[in-house]
C-alpha positions in Angstrom: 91.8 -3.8 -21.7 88.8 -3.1 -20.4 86.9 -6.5 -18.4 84.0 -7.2 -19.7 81.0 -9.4 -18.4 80.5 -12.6 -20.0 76.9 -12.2 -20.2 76.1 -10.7 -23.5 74.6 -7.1 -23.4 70.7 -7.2 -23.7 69.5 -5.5 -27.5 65.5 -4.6 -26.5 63.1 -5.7 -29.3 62.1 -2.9 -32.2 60.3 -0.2 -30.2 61.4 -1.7 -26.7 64.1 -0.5 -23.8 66.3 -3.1 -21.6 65.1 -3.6 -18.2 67.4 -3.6 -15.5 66.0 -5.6 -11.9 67.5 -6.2 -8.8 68.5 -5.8 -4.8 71.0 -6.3 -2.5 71.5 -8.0 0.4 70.1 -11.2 -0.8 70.3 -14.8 1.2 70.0 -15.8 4.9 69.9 -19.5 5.3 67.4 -19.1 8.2 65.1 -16.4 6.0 65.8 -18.0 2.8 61.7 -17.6 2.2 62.2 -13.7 1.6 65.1 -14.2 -0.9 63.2 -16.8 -2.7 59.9 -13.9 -2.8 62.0 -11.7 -4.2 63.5 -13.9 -6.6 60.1 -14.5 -7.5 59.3 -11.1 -8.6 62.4 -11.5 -10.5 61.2 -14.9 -12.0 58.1 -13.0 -13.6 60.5 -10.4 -15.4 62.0 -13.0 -17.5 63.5 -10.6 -19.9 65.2 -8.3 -17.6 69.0 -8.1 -16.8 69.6 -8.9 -13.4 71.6 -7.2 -11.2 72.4 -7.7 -7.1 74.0 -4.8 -5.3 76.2 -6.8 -2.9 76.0 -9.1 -0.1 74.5 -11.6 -2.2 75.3 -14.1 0.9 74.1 -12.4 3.2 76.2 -14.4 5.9 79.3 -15.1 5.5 79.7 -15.8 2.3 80.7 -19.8 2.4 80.5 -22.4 -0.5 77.9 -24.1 1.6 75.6 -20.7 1.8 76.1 -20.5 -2.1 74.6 -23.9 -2.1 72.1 -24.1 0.1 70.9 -20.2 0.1 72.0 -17.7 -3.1 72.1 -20.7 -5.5 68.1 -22.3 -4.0 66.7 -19.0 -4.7 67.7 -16.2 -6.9 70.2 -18.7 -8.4 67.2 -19.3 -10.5 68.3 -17.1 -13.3 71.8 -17.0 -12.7 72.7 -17.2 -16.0 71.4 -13.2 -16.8 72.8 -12.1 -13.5 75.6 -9.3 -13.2 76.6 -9.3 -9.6 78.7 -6.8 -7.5 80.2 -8.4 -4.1 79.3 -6.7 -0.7 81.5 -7.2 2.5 79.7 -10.3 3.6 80.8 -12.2 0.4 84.7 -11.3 1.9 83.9 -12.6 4.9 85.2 -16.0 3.2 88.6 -15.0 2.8 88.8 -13.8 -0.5 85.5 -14.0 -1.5 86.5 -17.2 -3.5 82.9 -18.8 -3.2 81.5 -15.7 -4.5 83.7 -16.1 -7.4 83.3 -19.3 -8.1 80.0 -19.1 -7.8 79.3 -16.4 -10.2 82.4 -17.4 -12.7 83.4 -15.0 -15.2 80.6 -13.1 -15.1 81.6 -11.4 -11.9 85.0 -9.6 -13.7 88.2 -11.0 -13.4 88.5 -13.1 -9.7 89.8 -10.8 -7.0 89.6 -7.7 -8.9 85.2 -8.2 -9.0 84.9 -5.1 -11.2 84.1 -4.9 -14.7 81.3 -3.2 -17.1 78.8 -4.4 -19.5 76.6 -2.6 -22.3 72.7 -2.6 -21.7 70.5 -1.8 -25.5 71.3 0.9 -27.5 72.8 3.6 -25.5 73.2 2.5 -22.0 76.6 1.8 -20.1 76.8 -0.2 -16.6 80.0 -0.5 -14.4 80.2 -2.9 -11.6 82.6 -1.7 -9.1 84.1 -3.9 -5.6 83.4 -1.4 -2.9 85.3 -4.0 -0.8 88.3 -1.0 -0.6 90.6 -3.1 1.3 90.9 -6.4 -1.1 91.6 -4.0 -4.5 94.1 -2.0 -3.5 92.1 1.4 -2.3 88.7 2.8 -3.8 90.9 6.3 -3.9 92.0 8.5 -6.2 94.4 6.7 -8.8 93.9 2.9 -7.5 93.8 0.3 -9.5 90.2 0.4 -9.5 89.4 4.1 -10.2 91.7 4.2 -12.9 89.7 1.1 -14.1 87.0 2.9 -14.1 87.8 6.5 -15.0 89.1 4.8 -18.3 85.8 2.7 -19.1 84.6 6.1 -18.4 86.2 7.6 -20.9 85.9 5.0 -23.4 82.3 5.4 -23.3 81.4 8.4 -23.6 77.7 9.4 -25.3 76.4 6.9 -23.2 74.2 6.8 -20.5 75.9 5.7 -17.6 74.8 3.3 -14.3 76.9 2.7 -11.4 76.4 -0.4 -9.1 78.3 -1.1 -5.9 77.4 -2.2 -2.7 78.6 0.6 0.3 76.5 3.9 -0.4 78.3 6.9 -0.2 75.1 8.7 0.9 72.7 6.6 3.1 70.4 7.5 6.1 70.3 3.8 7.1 70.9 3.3 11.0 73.6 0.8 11.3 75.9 2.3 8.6 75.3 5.8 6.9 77.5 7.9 4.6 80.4 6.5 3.6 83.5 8.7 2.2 85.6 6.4 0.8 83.7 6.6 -2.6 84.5 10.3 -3.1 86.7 9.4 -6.1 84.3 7.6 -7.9 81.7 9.8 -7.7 83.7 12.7 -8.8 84.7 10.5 -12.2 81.1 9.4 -12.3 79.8 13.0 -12.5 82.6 14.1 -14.8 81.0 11.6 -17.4 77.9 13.0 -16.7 76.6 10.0 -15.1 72.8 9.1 -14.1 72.4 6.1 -11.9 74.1 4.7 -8.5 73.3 1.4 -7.2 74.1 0.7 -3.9 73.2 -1.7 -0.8 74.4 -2.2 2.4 71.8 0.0 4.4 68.9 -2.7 4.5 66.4 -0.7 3.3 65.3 1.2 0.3 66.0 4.9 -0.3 65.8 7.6 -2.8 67.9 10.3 -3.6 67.5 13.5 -5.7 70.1 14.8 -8.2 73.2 15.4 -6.2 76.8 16.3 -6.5 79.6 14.1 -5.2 79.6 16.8 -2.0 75.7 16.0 -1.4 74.5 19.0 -2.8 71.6 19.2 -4.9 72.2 19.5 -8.3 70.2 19.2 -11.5 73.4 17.5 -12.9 74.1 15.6 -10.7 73.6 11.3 -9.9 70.5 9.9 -8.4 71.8 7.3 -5.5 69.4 4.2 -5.2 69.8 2.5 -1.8 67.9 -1.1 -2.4 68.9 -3.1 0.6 66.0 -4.9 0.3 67.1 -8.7 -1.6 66.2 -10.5 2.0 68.1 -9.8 4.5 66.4 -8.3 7.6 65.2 -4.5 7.3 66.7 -2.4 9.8 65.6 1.3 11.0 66.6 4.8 9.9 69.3 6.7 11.7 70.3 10.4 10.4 68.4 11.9 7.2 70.8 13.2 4.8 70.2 15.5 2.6 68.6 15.0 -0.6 66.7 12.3 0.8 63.2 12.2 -1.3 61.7 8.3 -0.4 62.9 5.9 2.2 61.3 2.6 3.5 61.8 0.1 5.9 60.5 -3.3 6.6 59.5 -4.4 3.0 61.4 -6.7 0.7 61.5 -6.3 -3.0 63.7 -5.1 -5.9 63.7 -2.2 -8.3 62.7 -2.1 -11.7 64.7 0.3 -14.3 63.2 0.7 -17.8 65.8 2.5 -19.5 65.2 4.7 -22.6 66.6 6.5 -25.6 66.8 10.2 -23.1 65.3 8.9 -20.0 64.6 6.1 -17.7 61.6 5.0 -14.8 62.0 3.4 -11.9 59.4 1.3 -10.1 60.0 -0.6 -6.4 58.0 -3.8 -6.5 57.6 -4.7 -3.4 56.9 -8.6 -2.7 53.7 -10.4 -2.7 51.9 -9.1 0.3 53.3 -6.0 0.7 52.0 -2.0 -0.9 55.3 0.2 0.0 56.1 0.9 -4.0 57.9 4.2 -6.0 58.1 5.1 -9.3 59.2 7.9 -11.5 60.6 9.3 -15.1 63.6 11.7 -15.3 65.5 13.1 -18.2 69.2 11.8 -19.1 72.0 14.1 -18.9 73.0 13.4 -22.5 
């Protein structure tokens, strides 16, 4: 069977679309101030799903900095957060405190992948881009098989992917990634719209693109929001397809997601002007 999140899918009010909010690369104990300001944005969105893309400890992932860091600020609204775990979180072996900090709701313990329903029409699937502790991120793994049958199962929906290692990423310390090939390849079978990704701390926007990082007006738009609180880093190489990029402002993105489309809005935290929005069409 498919796993399922434990928090119950969002239905909008008569008229209304579900909001989906969120960053990665959250907590630093020493820098817990930016995590708490863009928790705050968060705070005043109190309808919204939440989601983090990874790296939610943005240390090593210990009990203690579950405690004293992820838990003092955006643990404020844990209860409608659907996380995804980044490679700091494994940096405790196992990423135990990351599950037993987020319980059920982060997908069966060790596996960390699972998929949720958002309104109407709208499908999300967490995936653990953590390749190593699932058994591969390649071609008939566990977890692409996972997710080629939610996939499949949902089909006529509009579909959102979240992880937390981009596949495409002009971010200095880390870049492209291949190891994702797989799932981008099921995600634009299904016709997919969204990718959610951290790692790369900073924010970036991507046009439509195949899962070769060509442009095409069927393909995914990548997100890169590395921006939860962690320290912002530079730019290295700029990859194709590359439409916005910013560096050296915290804050989280904002999707309002429609019957045949969905915006996106940066908020940036208090403070700070970088922002970007848009509208495009859904595939189906």
């Amino acid at each position: 069977p498919t796993p399922r999140a434990t928090n119950p899918p969002t239905v909008p009010p008569a008229g209304g679309s579900p909001v989906l909010i969120g960053a990665g690369d959250i907590c630093i104990t020493s820098v817990i101030a930016n995590a708490k300001a863009t928790a705050a944005i968060i705070s005043a969105n109190p309808k919204a799903v939440v989601f983090t893309a990874g790296d939610n400890s943005n240390e090593s992932g210990t009990t203690s900095q579950y405690s004293n860091c992820v838990a003092q600020s955006w643990g404020i609204f844990k209860s409608r957060i659907h996380p995804v775990p980044g490679n700091h979180d494994y940096m405790t072996s196992g990423a135990g405190p990351y599950y037993a900090y987020f319980g059920a709701a982060a997908g069966p313990a060790g596996k960390g992948y699972y998929s949720y329903d958002l309104g109407i029409n709208w499908h999300v699937v967490a995936l653990n881009a953590i390749c190593s502790s699932v058994g591969g991120c390649q071609a008939g793994s566990p977890e692409e098989a996972f997710l080629r049958n939610d996939l499949a199962t949902n089909t006529g929906k509009h579909i959102i992917a979240i992880w937390h290692i981009p596949a495409f990423s002009s971010g200095g310390e880390h870049g492209n990634n291949s190891s994702y090939v797989a799932w981008w390849q099921d995600l634009y079978d299904a016709h997919a719209d969204i990718v959610l990704d951290g790692h790369d701390h900073d924010y970036e926007r991507f046009a439509l693109q195949s899962p070769a990082g060509q442009a095409d007006p069927n393909g995914i738009r990548e997100f890169v929001v590395g921006t939860g609180g962690a320290g912002q880093r530079p730019f290295g190489t700029i990859r194709a397809n590359s439409q916005v990029r910013s560096t050296g402002t915290f804050g989280v993105l904002e999707l309002t997601l429609g019957a045949h489309n969905y915006s996106w809005q940066f908020i940036p935290v208090a403070g700070k002007t970088f922002t970007d929005s848009g509208t495009q069409a859904t595939h189906s």
